[in-house]
C-alpha positions in Angstrom: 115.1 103.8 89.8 115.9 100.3 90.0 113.1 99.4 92.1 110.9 100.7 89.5 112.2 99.5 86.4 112.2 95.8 87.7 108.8 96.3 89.0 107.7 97.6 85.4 109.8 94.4 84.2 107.6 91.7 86.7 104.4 94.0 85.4 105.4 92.9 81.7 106.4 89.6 82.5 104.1 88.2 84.8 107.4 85.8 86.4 110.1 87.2 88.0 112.7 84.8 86.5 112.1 86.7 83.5 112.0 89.7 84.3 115.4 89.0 86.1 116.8 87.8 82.5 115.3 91.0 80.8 117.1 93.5 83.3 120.5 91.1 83.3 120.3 90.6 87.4 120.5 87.3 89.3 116.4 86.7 90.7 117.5 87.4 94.1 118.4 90.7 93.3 115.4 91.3 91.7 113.6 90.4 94.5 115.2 92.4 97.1 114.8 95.5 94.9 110.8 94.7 94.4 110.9 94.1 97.9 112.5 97.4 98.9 109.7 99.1 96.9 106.9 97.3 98.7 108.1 98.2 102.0 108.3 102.0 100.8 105.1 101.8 99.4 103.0 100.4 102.4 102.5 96.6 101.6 102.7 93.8 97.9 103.1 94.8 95.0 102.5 91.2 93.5 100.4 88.1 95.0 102.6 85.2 93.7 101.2 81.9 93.2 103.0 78.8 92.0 102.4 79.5 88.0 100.0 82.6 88.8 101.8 85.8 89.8 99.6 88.9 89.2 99.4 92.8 90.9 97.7 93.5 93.7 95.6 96.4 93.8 98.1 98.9 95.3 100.6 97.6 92.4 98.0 98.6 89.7 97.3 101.6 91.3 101.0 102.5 91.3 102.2 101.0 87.9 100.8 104.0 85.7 102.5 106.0 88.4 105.9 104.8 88.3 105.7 103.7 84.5 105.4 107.8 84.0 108.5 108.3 86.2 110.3 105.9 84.5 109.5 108.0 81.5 109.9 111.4 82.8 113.7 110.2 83.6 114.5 109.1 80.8 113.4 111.8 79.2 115.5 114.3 81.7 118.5 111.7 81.1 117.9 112.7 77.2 117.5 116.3 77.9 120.9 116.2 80.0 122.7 114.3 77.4 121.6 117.2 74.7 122.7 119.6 77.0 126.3 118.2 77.4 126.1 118.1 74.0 125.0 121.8 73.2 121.8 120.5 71.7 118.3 122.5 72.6 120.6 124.8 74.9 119.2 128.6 75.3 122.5 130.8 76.2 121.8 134.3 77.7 124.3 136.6 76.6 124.1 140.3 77.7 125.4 143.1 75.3 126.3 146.6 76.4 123.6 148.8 74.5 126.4 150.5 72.7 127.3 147.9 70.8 126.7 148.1 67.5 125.4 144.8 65.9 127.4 145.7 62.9 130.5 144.8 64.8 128.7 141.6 66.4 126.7 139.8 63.7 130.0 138.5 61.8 131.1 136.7 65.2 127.1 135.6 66.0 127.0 134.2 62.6 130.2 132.2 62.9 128.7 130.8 66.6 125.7 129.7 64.6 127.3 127.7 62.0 129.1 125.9 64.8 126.4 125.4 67.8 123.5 125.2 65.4 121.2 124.3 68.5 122.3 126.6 70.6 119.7 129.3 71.4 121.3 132.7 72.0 118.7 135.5 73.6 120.2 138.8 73.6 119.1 141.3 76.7 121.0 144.9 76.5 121.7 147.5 78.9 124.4 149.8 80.8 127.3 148.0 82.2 126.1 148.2 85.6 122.6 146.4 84.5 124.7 143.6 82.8 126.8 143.2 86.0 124.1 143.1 88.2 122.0 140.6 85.6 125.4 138.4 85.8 125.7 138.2 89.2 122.3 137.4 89.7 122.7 134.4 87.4 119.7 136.2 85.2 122.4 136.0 82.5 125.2 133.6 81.5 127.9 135.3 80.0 128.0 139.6 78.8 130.1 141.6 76.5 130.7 145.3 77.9 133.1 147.8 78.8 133.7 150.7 81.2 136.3 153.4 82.2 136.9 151.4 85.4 138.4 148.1 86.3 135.6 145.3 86.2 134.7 144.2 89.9 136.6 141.6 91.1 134.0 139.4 91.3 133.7 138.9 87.5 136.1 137.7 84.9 136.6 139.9 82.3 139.1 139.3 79.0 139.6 141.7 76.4 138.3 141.2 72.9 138.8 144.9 71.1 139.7 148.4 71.8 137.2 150.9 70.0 137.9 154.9 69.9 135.1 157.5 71.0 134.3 159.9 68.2 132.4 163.0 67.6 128.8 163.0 65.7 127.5 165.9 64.1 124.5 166.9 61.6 124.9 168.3 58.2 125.6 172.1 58.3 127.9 171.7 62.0 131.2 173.3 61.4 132.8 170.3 62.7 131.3 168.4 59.7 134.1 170.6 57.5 136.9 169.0 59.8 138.9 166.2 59.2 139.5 165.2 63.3 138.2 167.1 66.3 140.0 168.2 69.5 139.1 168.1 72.6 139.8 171.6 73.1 137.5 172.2 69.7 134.6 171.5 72.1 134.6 174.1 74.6 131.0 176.2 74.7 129.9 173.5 72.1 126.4 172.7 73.0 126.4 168.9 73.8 123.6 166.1 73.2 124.1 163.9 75.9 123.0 159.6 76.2 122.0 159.2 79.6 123.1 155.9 80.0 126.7 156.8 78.7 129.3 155.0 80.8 132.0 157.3 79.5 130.4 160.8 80.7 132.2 161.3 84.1 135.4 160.2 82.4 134.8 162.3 79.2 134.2 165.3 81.0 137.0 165.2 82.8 138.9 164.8 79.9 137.4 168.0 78.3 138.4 170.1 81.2 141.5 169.0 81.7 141.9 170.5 78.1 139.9 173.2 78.2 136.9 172.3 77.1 133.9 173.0 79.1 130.5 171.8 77.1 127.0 173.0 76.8 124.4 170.2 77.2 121.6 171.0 75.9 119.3 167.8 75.7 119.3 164.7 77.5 118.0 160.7 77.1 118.4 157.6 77.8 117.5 156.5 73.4 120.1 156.9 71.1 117.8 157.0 68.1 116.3 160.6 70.1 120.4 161.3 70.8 121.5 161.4 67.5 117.5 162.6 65.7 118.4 166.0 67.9 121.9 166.3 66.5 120.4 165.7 63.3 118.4 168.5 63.7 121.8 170.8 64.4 121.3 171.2 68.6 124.8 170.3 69.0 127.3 166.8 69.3 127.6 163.9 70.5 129.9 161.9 72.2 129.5 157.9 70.9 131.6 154.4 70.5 133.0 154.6 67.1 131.0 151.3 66.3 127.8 152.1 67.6 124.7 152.2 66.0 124.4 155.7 63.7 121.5 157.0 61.5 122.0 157.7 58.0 123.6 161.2 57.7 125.0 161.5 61.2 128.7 162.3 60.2 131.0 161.1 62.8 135.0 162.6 63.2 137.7 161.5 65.4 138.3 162.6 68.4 142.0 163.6 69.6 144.4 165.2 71.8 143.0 163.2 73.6 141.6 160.1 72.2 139.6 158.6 74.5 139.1 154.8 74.2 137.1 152.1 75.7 138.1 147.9 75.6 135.1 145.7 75.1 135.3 142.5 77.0 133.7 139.4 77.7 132.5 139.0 81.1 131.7 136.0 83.2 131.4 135.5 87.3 134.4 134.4 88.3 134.7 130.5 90.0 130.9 130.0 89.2 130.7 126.7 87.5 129.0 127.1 83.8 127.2 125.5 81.8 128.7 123.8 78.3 127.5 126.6 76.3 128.7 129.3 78.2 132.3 127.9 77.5 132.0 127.2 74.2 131.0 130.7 73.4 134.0 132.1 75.8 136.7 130.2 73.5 134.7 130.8 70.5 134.7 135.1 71.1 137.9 135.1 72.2 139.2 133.0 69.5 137.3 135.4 66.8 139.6 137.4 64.8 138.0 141.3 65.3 140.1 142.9 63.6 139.1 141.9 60.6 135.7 141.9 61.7 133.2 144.2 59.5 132.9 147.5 60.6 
């Protein structure tokens, strides 16, 4: 890069004496460097001539060249600068599909107002998509949580504990109840999310208290989930936080009460980007319990 910007600097100045002022080197140095560049380029650069220095053909064939590379770095130098900076920065953050964005938006808000030019694109899916997203380096950072410990290939600190509950339409006789026991659910017919991290773990539960379910209809959308409850074919089983539609009621689940901590989760020893750490310190520095629920 020096060769070229003291070629650009002889190009302007037509004397390399000047151009040696203009870059703040000694002449000889300059002349080394253009030198260097000639013999990587095939042959002069300049024809100089007691008060008469001028560019050979191959040196104004290659000055538009190397003017534009000269540019593009300085450009990339600018874009890395920004970037250390957390200026024109896209962060992709990966969020469990269960999450409501009631619980979220407080804490994406506050990120905002700080990193103003940090551009966050949020991808859901099952906590198995997200890890394998993460360790494919298609994402930079996720927030999930399973029954199981997180593979020990990620990092994963805890941000908030959230209880399961029960969701029912109006006219189920569980909408009459104040809490609902696992034992409350046995022959229940059961609406069941597909992608439910929690199932194996739930049903085990249940029968360990006597509770074997009915399930009666199956996907992978919640908004289908919780219309068919709506419509009185049985329960459901979701994250008290999630996402419900208007009249869904929702009741505690106990004896037992099964619970799920949501964390944020990043590949362990891979180094990040600025970003990714100031969003790291910023969630786990946000206080959720007083977050809006």
């Amino acid at each position: 890069m020096h060769q070229i910007r003291y070629f650009l600097a002889v190009c302007e100045t037509l004397n390399f004496t000047r151009a040696a002022e203009a870059c703040h080197v000694s002449q000889p140095s300059l002349t080394r460097a253009v030198k260097g560049l000639e013999d990587e380029l095939g042959g002069p650069l300049f024809r100089r001539e007691r008060n008469n220095t001028h560019l050979t053909g191959l040196g104004e064939m290659m000055r538009p060249h190397l003017s534009q590379v000269l540019i593009e770095t300085e450009a990339a130098k600018e874009r890395a600068r920004s970037f250390g900076r957390l200026e024109d920065v896209e962060l992709k953050l990966g969020m469990m599909c269960t999450i409501g964005p009631r619980r979220f938006v407080p804490f994406l808000q506050t990120f905002r107002d700080r990193h103003p030019r940090v551009r966050l694109v949020v991808q859901d899916g099952s906590n198995h998509q997200l890890q394998e997203r993460l360790a494919q380096g298609e994402l930079d950072v996720a927030i999930y949580g399973q029954p199981d410990e997180i593979d020990e290939r990620f990092h994963a600190r805890r941000l908030y504990d959230e209880r399961f509950v029960i969701g029912v339409g109006p006219g189920h006789p569980f909408d009459k109840q104040n809490v609902v026991c696992a034992k409350d659910l046995d022959g229940q017919h059961y609406v069941n999310r597909l992608q439910c991290e929690f199932f194996d773990h739930a049903r085990r539960l249940f029968r360990e208290n006597g509770a074997k379910t009915v399930i009666v209809f199956r996907s992978d959308r919640d908004d289908w989930v919780q219309s068919m409850v709506m419509a009185g074919l049985g329960f459901t089983f979701i994250p008290e936080y999630a996402v419900t539609m208007p009249g869904l009621s929702i009741r505690p689940l106990i004896e037992p009460e099964i619970t799920r901590t949501i964390q944020v989760v990043t590949v362990r020893g891979r180094p990040h980007v600025p970003a990714v750490g100031a969003f790291v310190r910023e969630v786990l520095a946000f206080p959720w319990m007083n977050a809006s629920t």
